[in-house]
VOGU-3710 file (C-alpha; in Angstrom, 3 decimals, decimal comma):
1> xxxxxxxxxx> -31,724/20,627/-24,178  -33,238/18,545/-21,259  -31,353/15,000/-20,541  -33,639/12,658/-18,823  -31,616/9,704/-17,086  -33,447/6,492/-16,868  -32,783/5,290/-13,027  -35,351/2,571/-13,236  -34,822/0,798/-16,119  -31,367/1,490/-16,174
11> xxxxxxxxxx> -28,890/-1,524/-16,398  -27,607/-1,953/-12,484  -24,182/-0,609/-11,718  -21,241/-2,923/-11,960  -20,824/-4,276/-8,643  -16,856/-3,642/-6,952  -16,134/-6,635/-6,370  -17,689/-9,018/-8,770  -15,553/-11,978/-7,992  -17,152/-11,916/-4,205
21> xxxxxxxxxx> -20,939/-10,875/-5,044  -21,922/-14,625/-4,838  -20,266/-14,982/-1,308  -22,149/-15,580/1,961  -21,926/-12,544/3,647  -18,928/-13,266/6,618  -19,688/-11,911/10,121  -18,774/-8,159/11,366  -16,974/-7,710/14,624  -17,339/-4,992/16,697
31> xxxxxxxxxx> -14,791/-2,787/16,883  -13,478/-1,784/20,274  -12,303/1,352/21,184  -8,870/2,064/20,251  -9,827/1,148/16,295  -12,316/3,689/15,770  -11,238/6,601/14,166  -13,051/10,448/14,436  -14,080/11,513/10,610  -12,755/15,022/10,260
41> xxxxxxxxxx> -12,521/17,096/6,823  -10,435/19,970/7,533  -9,736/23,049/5,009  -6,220/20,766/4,145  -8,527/17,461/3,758  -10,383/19,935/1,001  -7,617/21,044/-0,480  -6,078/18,091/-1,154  -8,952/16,151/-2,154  -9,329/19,262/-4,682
51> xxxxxxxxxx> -5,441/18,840/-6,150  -6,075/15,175/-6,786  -9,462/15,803/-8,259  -7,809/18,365/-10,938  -4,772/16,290/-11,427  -7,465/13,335/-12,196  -5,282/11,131/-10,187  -6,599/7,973/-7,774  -5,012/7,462/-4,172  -4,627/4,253/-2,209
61> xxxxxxxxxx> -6,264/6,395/0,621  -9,820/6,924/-1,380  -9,595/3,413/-2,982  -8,587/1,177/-0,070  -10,456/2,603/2,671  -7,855/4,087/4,981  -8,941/4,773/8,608  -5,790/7,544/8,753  -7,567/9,486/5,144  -8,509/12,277/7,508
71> xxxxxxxxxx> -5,462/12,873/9,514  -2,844/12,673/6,600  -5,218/14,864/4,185  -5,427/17,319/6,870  -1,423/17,523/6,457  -1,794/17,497/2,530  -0,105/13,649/2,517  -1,569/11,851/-0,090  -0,563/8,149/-1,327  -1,001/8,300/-5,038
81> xxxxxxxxxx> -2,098/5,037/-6,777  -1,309/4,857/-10,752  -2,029/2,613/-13,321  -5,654/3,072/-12,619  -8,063/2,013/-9,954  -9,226/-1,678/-11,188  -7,420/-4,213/-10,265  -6,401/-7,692/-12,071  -6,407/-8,964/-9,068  -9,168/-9,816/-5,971
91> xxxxxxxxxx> -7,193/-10,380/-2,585  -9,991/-11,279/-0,035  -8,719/-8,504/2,407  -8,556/-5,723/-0,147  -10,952/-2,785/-1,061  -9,621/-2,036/-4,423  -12,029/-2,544/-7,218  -11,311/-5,613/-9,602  -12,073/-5,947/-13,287  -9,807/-5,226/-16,345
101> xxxxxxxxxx> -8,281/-2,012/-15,972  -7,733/1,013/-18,920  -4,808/1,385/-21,020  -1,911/3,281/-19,196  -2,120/7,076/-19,767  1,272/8,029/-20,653  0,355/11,636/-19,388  0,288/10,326/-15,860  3,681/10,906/-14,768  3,526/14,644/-14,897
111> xxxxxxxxxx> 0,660/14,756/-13,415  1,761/12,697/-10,115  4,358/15,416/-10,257  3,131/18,467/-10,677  0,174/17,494/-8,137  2,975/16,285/-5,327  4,503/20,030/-6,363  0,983/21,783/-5,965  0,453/19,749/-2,219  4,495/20,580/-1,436
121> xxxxxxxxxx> 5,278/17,096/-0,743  8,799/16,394/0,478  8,408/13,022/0,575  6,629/11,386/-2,028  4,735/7,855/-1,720  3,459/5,957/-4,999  1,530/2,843/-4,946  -0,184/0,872/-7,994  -3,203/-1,434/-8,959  -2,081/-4,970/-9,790
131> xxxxxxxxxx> -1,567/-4,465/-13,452  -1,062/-8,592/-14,379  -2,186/-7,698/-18,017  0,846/-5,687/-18,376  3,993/-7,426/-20,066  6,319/-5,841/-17,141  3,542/-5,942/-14,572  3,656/-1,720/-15,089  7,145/-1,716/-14,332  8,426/0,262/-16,392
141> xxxxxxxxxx> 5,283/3,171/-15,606  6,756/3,151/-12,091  10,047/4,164/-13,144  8,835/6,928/-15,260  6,930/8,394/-12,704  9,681/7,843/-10,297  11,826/10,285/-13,401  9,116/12,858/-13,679  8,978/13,468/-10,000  12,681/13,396/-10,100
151> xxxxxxxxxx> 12,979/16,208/-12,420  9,992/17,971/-11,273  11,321/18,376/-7,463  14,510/17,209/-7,198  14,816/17,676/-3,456  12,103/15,542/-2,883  12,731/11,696/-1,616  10,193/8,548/-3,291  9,019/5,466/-1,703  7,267/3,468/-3,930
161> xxxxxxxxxx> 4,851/0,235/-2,593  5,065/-2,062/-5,077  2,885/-5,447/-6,278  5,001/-8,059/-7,064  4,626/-8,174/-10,964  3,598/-11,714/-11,465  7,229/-12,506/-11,018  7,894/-11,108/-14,733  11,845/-10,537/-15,285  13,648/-7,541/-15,335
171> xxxxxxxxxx> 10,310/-5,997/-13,687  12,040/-5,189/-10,412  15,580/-4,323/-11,690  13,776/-1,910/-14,028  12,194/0,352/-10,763  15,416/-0,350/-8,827  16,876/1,459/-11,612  14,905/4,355/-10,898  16,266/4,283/-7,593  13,671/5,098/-5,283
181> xxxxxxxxxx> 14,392/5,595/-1,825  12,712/3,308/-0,691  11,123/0,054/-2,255  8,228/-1,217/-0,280  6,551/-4,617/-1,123  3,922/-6,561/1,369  3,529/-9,802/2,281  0,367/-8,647/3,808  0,224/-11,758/5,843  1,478/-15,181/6,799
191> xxxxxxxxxx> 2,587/-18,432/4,660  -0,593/-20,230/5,874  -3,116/-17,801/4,801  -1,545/-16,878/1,447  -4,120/-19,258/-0,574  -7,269/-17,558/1,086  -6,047/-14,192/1,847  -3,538/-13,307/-1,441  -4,169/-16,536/-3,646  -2,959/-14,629/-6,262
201> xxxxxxxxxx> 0,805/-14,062/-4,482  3,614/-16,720/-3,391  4,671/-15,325/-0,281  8,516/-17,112/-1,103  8,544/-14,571/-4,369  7,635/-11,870/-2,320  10,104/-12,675/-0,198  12,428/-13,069/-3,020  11,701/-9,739/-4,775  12,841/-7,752/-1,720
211> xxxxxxxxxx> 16,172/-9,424/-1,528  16,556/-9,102/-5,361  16,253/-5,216/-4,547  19,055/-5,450/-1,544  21,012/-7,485/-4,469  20,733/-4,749/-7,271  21,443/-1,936/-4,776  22,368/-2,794/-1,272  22,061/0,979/0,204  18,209/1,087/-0,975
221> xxxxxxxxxx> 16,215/0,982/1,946  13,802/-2,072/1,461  10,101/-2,119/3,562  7,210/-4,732/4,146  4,342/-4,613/6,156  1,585/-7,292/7,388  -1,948/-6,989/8,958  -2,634/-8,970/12,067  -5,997/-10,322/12,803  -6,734/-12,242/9,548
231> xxxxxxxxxx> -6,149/-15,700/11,841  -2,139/-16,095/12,220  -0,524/-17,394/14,944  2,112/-15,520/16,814  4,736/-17,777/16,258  3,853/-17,712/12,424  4,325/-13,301/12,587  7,305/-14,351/14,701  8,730/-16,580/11,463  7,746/-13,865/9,174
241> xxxxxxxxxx> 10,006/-11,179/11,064  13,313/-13,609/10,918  12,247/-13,958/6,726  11,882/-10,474/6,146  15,463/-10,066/8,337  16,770/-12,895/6,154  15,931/-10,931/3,031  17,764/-7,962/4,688  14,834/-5,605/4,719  15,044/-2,615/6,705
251> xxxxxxxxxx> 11,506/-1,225/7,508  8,799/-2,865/9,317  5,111/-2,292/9,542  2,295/-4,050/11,497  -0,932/-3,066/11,540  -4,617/-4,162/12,367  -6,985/-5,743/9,159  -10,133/-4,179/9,190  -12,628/-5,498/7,056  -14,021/-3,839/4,066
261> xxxxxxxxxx> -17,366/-5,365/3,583  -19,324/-8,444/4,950  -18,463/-10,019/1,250  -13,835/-9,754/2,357  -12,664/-12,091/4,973  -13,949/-11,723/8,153  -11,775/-10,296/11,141  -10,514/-13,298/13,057  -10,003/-10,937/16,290  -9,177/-7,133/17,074
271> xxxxxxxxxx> -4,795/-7,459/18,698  -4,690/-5,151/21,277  -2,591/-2,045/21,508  0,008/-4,287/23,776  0,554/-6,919/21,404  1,188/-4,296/19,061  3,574/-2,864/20,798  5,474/-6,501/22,069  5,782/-7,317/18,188  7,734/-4,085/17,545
281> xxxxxxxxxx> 10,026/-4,670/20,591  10,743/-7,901/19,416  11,237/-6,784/15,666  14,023/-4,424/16,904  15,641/-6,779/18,557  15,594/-9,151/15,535  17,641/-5,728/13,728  14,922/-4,212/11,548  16,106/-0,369/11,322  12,564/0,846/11,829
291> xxxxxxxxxx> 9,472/-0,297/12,795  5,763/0,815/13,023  3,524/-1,439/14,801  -0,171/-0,318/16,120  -3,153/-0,930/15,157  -4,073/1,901/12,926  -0,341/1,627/11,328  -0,571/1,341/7,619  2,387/1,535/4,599  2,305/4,901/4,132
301> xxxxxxxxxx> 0,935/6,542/7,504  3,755/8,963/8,464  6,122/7,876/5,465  7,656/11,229/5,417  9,242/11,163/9,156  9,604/7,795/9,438  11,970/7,859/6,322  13,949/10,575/8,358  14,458/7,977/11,574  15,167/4,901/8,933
311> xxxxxxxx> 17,878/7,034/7,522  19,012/8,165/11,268  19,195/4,431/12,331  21,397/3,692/9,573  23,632/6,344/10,073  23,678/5,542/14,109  24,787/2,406/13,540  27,942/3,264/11,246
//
């Protein structure tokens, strides 16, 4: 039997971003040299786009664009992101489609485990779609695929990067319960630009949901991260290191916004290496335990041995 697909009177594919198709396009920097980022696919980079692929599993790297995709598939370091790849939401910085997502698939749990077995992942980092249709925000998926990994490799140590569950209770007791080893949730950016950038976030319960973790269990290490370049002032990132100290959080990242398409907010200006690297002196010497600050930097680039200096600067300073 011959199929014949109809490509020209076919009904036009949904677009990714729906909620920005009707927006003037914004303009496109150039990027200067120390962004760009070689394209390499390795025999590791196939192999690990291969255990994904079987495992039928999505990862932050694919969805979100990552300029590091080729360097930490290479190593077989893959961010996994459940609960689907649509989003509820539609942050103007973020490459992630939007719509209404699928049911959960109860099923995915094991898989998340049994691929991080199959790619020999010591340490383990799970993100997630918004899921704001969800009555626990998909709270209570992250802690079951926090248990399958548990029982599945045991030896293994979990960060998880959180959203920030419409503020829904119990949703962040019930993954601190899971007890991660580390619980990561971004503001992504400054107070000012919260209403353009994340209008669908309060940066103040952001804030609040990482000290809630330090209040359920004060030995979990606690992470945030923010992109520079979006248009903040460096007195503003200043304020936003003494909140996140305030909250007690341990782990710091910084990184450089790079723009998805002409339809996402436009780059206000490429930070140079230097001021990259002033913002992470000065974050030490506000008493974060670790901090990552460059522009390529991203939540989950080098997890693995950055979790093994967080948990040497704790233990230094006992």
């Amino acid at each position: 039997m011959v199929v014949v697909l109809d490509t020209v009177n076919a009904p036009p594919a949904r677009p990714r971003h729906p909620e920005k198709a009707r927006r003037p396009d914004a303009p496109l920097l150039p990027k200067p040299a120390w962004i760009r980022v070689k394209t390499s696919v390795s025999k590791g980079f196939g192999e690990t786009h291969g255990v994904v692929r079987e495992h039928g599993l999505h990862t932050v790297c694919e969805e979100a664009g990552c300029p590091n995709i080729g360097e930490c598939w290479a190593k077989k370091h893959a961010t996994f992101m459940i609960m689907g790849d649509v989003c509820t939401r539609a942050c103007a910085f973020c490459n992630v489609k939007t719509g209404l997502p699928s049911p959960l698939d109860p099923a995915e749990p094991a898989r998340v485990a049994e691929a991080s077995f199959r790619l020999g992942l010591a340490h383990i980092v799970v993100t997630s779609v918004d899921r704001d249709d969800l009555a626990d925000g998909g709270a209570a998926h992250f802690a079951a695929v926090i248990a399958a990994i548990r029982a599945g490799l045991p030896e293994s140590t979990i960060e998880v990067l959180t959203p920030d569950f419409l503020r829904k209770p119990g949703a962040v007791a019930t993954v601190a319960a899971a007890r991660p080893d580390v619980f990561n949730h971004n503001l992504e950016t400054v107070p000012s630009l919260y209403l353009t950038v994340r209008p669908g976030a309060r940066y103040f319960h952001s804030l609040r949901l990482l000290q809630q973790v330090k209040d359920i269990d004060p030995s979990m290490f606690t992470k945030s991260g923010i992109m520079l370049g979006l248009g903040e002032t460096r007195n503003e990132v200043l304020q936003v290191m003494d909140d996140l100290r305030s909250a007690e959080v341990d782990f710091l990242t910084i990184g450089q916004y790079l723009q998805p398409t002409r339809k996402h907010h436009p780059v206000a200006r490429y930070v140079p290496p230097e001021e990259f690297a002033s913002y992470e002196s000065i974050a030490y010497a506000k008493g974060f335990l670790m901090v990552s600050s460059s522009p390529l930097t991203r939540s989950s680039h080098h997890a693995g041995e950055d979790f093994q200096r967080l948990k040497a600067a704790r233990d230094g300073r006992r």
